[in-house]
C-alpha positions as CSV (number, residue, x, y, z in Angstrom):
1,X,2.3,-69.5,57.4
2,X,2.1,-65.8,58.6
3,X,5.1,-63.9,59.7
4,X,4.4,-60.8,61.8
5,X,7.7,-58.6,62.4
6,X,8.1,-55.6,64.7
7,X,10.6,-54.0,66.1
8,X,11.3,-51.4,63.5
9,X,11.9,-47.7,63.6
10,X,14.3,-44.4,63.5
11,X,17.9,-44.5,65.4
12,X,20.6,-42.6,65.1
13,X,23.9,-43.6,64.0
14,X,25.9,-46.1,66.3
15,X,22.3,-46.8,67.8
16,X,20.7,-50.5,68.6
17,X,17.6,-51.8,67.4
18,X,16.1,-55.1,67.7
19,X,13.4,-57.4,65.6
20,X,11.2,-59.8,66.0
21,X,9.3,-61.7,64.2
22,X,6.3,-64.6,65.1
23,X,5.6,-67.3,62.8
24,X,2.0,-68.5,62.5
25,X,-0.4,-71.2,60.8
26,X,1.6,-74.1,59.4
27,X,4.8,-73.7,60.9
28,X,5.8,-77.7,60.8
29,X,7.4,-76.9,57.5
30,X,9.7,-74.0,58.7
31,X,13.4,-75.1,59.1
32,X,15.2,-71.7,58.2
33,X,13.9,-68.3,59.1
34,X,15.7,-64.8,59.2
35,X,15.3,-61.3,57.4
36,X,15.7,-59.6,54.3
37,X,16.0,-55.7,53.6
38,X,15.3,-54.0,50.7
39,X,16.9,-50.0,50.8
40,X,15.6,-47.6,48.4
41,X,16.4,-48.1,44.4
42,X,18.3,-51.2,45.4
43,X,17.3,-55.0,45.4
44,X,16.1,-56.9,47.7
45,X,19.3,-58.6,49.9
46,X,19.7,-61.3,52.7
47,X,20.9,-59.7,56.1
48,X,21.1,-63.2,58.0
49,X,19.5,-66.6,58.2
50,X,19.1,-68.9,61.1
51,X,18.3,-72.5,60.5
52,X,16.6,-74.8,63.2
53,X,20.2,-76.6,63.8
54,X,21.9,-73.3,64.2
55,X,23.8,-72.8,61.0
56,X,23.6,-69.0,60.6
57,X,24.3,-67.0,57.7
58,X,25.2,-63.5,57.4
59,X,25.4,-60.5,54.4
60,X,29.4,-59.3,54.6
61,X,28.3,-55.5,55.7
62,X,26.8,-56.6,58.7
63,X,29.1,-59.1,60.2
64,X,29.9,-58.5,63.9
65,X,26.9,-56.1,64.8
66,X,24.2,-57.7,63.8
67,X,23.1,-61.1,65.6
68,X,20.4,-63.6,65.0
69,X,19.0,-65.4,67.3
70,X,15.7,-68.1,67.5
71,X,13.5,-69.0,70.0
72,X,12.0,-72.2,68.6
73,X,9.5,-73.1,70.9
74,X,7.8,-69.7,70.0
75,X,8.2,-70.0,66.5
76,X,10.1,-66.4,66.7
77,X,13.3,-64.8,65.3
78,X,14.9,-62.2,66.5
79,X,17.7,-59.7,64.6
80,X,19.3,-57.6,66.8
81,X,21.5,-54.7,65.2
82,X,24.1,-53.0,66.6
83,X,26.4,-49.9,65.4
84,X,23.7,-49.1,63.4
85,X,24.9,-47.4,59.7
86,X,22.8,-44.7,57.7
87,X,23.6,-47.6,54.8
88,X,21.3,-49.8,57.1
89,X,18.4,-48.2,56.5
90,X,15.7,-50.1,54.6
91,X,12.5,-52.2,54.8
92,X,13.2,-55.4,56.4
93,X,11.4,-58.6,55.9
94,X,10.8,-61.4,57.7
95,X,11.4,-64.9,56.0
96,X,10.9,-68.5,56.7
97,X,10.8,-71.6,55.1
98,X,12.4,-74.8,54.6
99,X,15.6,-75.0,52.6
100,X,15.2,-71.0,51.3
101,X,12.4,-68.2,51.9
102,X,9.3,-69.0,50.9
103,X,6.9,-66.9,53.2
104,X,7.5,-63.0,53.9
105,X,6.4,-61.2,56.4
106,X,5.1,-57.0,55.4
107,X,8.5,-55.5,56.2
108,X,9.3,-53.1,59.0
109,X,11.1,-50.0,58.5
110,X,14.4,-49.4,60.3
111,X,15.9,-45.8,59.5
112,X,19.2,-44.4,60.6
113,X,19.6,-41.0,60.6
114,X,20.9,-37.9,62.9
C-alpha cells in the first residue's frame, strides 16, 4: 500500500488548511485510515482516524476544528483543519490499515506562524 499526502504548508494563526491523502497498491486490506503528526522534540501522536463505517476518532486538542472526512471510492482521506494553532504545527502523516496503522505515508509539513 502507498499513501501519498498533500496538502501541507505555512498559515497563519486562525487560518484553514486541508489534506489529502490517496491510497495505492493493495488497498482491499485498508478499513481505517487518518493522520498522525509528529511536532518537534515531541512523539509521534494521533490527530483523527476514520474507519470505513464512519466511526471517527479524534486527539482532545483538536476537537471541533479539525474534520475527517473519506471518499472511499477513491481510496482518499481528507483532514481539514480549521482555527489553525502555532501548537499545530508538525509533520503530518498519513495512515491506513485495518484495525490500527500499519502503512505511512512521508509526512507533509503544516506550519502556523505570523
Amino acid at each position: 500500500v502507498q499513501l501519498q499526502a498533500s496538502g501541507g504548508g505555512l498559515v497563519q494563526p486562525g487560518g484553514s488548511l486541508r489534506l489529502s491523502c490517496a491510497a495505492s497498491g493493495s488497498i482491499f486490506n485498508i478499513h481505517l485510515m487518518g493522520w498522525y503528526r509528529q511536532a518537534p522534540g515531541k512523539q509521534r501522536e494521533l490527530v483523527a482516524t476514520l474507519s470505513m463505517g464512519g466511526t471517527t476518532d479524534y486527539a482532545d486538542s483538536v476537537k471541533d476544528r479539525f474534520t475527517i472526512s473519506r471518499d472511499n471510492p477513491k481510496n482518499t482521506v481528507y483532514l481539514q483543519m480549521n482555527q489553525l494553532k502555532p501548537e499545530d504545527t508538525a509533520v503530518y502523516y498519513c495512515v491506513a490499515g485495518m484495525m490500527t496503522p500499519t502503512y505511512w505515508g512521508q509526512g507533509t509539513q503544516v506550519t502556523v506562524s505570523s
